[in-house]
C-alpha positions in Angstrom: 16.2 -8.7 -6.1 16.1 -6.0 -3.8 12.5 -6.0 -2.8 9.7 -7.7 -4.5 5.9 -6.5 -3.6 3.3 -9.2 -3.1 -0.3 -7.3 -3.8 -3.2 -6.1 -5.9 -3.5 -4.6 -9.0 -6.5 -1.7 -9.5 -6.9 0.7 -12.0 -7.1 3.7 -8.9 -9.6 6.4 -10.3 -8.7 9.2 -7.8 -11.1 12.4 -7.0 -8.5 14.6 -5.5 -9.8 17.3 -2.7 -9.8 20.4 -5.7 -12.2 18.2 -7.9 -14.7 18.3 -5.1 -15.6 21.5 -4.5 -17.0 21.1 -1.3 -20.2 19.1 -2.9 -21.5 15.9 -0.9 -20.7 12.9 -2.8 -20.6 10.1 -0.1 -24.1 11.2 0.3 -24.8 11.1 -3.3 -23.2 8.0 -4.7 -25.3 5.9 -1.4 -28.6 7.5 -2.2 -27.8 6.7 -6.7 -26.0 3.2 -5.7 -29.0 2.0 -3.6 -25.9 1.4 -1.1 -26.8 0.0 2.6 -25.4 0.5 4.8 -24.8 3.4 3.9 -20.8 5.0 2.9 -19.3 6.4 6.0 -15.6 8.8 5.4 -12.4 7.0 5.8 -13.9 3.1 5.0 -13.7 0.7 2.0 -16.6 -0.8 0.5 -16.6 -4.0 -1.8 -18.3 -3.1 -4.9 -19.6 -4.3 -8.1 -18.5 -2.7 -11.4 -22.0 -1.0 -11.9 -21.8 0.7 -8.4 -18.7 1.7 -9.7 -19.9 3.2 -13.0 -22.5 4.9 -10.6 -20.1 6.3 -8.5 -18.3 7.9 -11.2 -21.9 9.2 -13.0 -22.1 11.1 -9.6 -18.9 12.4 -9.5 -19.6 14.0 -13.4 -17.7 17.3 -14.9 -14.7 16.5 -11.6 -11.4 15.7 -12.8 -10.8 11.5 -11.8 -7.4 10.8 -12.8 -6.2 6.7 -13.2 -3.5 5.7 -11.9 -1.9 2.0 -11.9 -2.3 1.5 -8.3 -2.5 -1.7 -5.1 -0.7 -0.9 -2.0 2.4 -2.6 -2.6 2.5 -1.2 -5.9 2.2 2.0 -4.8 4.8 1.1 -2.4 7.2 -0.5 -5.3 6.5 2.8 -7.5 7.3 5.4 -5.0 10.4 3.0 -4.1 11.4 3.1 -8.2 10.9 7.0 -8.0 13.9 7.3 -4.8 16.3 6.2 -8.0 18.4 4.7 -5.5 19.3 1.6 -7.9 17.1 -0.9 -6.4 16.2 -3.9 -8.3 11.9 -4.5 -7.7 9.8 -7.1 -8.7 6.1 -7.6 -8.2 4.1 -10.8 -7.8 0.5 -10.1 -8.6 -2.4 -11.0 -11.4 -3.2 -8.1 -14.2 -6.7 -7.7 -15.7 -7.4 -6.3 -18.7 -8.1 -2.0 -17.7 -10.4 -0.1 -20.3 -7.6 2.6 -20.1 -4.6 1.8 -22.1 -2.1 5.0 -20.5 -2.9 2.9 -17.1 -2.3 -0.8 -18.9 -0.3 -2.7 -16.0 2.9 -4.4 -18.4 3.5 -1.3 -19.4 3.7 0.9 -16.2 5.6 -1.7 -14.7 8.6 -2.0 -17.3 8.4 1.6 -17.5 9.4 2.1 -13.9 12.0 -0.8 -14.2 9.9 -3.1 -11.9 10.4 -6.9 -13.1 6.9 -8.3 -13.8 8.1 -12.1 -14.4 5.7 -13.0 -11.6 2.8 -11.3 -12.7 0.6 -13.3 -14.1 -1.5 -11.5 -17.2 -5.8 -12.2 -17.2 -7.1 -11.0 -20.0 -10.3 -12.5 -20.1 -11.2 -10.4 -16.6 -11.5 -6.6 -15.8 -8.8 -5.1 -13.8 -9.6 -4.6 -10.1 -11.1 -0.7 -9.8 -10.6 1.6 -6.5 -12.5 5.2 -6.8 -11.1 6.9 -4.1 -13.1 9.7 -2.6 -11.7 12.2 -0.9 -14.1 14.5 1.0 -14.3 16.2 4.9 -10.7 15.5 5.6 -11.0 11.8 4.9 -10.6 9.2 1.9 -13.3 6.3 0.8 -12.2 3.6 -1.1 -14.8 2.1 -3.6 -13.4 -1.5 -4.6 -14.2 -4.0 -7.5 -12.1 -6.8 -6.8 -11.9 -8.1 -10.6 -8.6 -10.0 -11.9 -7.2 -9.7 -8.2 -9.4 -12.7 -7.0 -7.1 -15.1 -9.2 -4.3 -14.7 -6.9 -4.3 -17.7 -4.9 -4.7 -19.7 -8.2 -1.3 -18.2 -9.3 0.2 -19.3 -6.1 -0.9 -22.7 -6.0 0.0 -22.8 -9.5 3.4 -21.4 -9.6 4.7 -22.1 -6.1 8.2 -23.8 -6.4 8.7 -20.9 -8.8 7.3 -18.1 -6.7 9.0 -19.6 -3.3 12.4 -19.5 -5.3 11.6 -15.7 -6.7 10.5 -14.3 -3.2 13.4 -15.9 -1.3 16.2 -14.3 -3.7 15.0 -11.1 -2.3 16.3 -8.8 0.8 13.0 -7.3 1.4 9.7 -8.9 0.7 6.7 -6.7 1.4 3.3 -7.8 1.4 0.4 -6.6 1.4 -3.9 -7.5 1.2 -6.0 -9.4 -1.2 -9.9 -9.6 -1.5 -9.6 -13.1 -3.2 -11.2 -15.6 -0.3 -8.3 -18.0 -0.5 -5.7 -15.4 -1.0 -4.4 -15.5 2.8 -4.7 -19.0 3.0 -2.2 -19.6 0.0 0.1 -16.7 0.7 1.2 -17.7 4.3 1.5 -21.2 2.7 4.0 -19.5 0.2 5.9 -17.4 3.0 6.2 -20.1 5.5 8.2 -21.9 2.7 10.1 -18.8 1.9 10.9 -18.0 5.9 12.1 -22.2 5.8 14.4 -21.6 2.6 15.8 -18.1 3.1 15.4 -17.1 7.1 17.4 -14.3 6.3 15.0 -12.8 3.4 12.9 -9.6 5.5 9.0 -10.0 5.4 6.9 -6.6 5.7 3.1 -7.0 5.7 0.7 -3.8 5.3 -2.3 -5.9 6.0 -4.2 -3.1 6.1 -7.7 -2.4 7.4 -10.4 -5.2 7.0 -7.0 -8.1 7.1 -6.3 -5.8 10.9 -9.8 -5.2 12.0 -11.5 -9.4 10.9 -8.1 -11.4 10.4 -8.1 -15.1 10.1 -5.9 -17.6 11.2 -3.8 -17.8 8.0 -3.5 -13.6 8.5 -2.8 -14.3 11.7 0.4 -16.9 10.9 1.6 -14.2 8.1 1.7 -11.7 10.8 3.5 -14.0 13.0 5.9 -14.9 10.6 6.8 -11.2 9.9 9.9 -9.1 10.9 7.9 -5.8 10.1 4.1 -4.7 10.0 2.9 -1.8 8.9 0.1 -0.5 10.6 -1.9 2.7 11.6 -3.5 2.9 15.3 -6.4 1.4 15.2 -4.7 -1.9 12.9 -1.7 -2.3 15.9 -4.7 -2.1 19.0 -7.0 -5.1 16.5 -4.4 -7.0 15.0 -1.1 -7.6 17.4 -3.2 -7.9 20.8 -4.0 -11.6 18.9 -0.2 -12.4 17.8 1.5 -13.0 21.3 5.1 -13.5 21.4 5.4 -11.7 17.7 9.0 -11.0 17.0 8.4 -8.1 14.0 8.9 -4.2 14.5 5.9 -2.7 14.2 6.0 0.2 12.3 3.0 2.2 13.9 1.3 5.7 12.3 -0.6 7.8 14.6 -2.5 11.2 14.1 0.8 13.0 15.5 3.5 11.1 14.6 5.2 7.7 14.0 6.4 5.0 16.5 8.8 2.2 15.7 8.0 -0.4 18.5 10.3 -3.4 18.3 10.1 -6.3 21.1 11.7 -5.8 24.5 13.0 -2.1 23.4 11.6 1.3 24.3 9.6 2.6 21.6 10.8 5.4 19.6 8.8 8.1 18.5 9.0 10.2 15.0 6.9 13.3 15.7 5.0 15.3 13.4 2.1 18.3 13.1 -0.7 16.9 11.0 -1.4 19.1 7.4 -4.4 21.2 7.5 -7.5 19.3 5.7 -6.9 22.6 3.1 -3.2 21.5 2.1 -3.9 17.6 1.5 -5.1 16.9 -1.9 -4.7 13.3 -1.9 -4.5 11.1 1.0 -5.0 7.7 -1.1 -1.6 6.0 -0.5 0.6 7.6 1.8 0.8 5.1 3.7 2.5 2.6 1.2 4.9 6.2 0.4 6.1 5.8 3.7 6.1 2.4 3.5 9.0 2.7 0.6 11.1 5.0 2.9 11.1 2.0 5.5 11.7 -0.6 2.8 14.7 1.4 0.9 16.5 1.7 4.5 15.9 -2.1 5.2 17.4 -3.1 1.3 20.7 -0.8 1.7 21.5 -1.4 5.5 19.1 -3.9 7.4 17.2 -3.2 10.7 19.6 -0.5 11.8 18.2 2.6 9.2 14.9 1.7 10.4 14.6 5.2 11.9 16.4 6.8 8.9 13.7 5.2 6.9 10.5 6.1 8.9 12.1 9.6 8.2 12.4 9.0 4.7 8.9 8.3 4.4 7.6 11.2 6.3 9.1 13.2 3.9 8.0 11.8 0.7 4.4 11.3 2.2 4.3 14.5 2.8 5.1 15.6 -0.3 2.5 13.3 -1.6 -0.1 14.6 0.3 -0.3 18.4 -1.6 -0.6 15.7 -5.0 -3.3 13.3 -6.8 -1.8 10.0 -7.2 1.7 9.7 -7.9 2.0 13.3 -10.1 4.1 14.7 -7.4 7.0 11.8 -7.8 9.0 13.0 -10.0 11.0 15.0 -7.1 10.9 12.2 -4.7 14.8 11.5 -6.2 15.6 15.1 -4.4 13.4 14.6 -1.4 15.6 10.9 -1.2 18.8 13.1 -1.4 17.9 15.5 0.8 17.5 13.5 3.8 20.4 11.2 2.8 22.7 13.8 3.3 20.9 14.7 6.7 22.7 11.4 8.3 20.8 9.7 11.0 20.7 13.0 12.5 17.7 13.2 15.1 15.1 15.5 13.9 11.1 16.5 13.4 10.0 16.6 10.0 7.0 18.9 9.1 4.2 16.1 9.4 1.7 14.4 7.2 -1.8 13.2 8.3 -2.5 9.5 8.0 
């Protein structure tokens, strides 16, 4: 293997900007939901399935599109759509979805992703993100469902699992709202970094894993060579990892910094996209995310630059699209900045 994602799987029901039409839903959906305290633009909330139905009541006669989604999968997916040859697998557990043009087995062998390692639930729901985009900002409404089983299929399958991750170049990891879920995956990556030091560990920990991280978090974060963060995740979460030896990978309003230990940072500028051009902003992050990862699979840590680039670009193509309905060009977009070289340069910019 190439790269192989370690994440959620969610049926992502996605309310692009155009569905919105300017109406309040945040608003809405708290007052409907009973929801305290109450949403707020650009957080996640934990959810049951019934706030979910709510939400969606609310968001009645506006086009919500699913999508198969989870971070690293969205990672893995935009990766598949490069057609660069990679070979991608994904460790993860799959519910049962109530949408059958979204059912995970499917998806997966359809993009070529090797889904030996995810292990099928049918007797729970899917996980469910509604992503709200409204003001310039996404919310993410979450029902953990199936997801919760992941550090079950760990425990479970660990000699398997270890043997799995530590054939690959890349492993890129990212969160899980199951209680015991850190706890089990550092367990699973310290034996992977013991077998196979030279196998690469990315972790997107993302928000709440940055912002409230416990001590296993903390070890996987340690044990990285790469994290993925935005501002606010780098100022939370690597302030409490002294003597960290990854590259962080760092996404700012205005641009992108690659900071790697005892080296001066280097900076990827951009011009953020005016609120009226962004349709989508639910997963650009893991978009640039696969740029990084593609550079690290075909040349190791020094394309790290070419792939922050690479990302940019397909992010911000991603941007003026809901979902992943704008991937079928990311093969051009990959071409187009291949043949630009490691030639220093600003791409237009994305926001983040």
């Amino acid at each position: 293997m190439d790269v192989v994602g370690v994440g959620a799987l969610n049926l992502d029901l996605i309310a692009g900007a155009s569905a919105l039409h300017g109406t309040p839903v945040l608003e809405l959906i708290t007052r409907k939901a009973g929801i305290s305290p109450p949403l707020e633009p650009c957080s996640e909330r934990l959810v049951d399935e019934s706030t979910v139905r709510t939400a969606l009541d609310c968001l009645d006669g506006a086009e919500v599109i699913p999508f198969l989604g989870g971070s690293a999968f969205n990672t893995l997916h935009a990766l598949a759509r490069t057609e660069l040859g990679l070979r991608l697998g994904y460790v993860s557990v799959a519910g049962r979805t109530p949408m059958s043009e979204v059912e995970p087995a499917a998806v997966l062998d359809g993009l070529g992703i090797d889904r030996r390692m995810v292990r099928a639930d049918a007797a729970r729901l899917s996980g469910i993100c509604l992503s709200v985009y409204e003001s310039g900002e996404r919310t993410l409404l979450t029902h953990t469902g199936a997801n919760t089983g992941i550090a079950d299929h760990l425990r479970a399958n660990f000699e398997e699992l270890a043997s799995y991750l530590g054939a690959a170049k890349v492993v890129h990891v990212t969160s899980f709202l199951d209680p015991d879920g850190g706890r089990e995956l550092h367990r699973l990556l310290a034996e992977v970094r013991r077998r196979t030091p030279g196998t690469a560990v990315s972790f997107d920990p993302g928000h709440a894993w940055s912002t409230d991280p416990s001590p296993a978090i903390l070890a996987i974060a340690a044990l990285s060579d790469y994290l993925l963060l935005n501002g606010r995740e780098y100022a939370d979460l690597v302030s409490r990892v002294p003597g960290s030896r990854a590259t962080a990978v760092v996404k700012y309003p205005d641009g992108v910094k690659v900071l790697r230990p005892g080296a001066a940072p280097e900076v990827h500028t951009h011009r953020p996209l005016p609120d009226d051009e962004v349709e989508d902003a639910t997963g650009a992050g893991d978009v640039l995310a696969a740029g990084l990862l593609s550079a690290l699979a075909t040349g190791g840590p020094d394309r790290v630059g070419e792939g922050v680039r690479l990302g940019m670009a397909l992010a911000r193509h991603k941007l003026r699209h809901t979902g992943s309905q704008g991937h079928d060009l990311f093969a051009e977009i990959t071409r187009e900045q291949q043949a630009l070289g490691d030639e220093r340069h600003t791409i237009p910019p994305f926001e983040m």
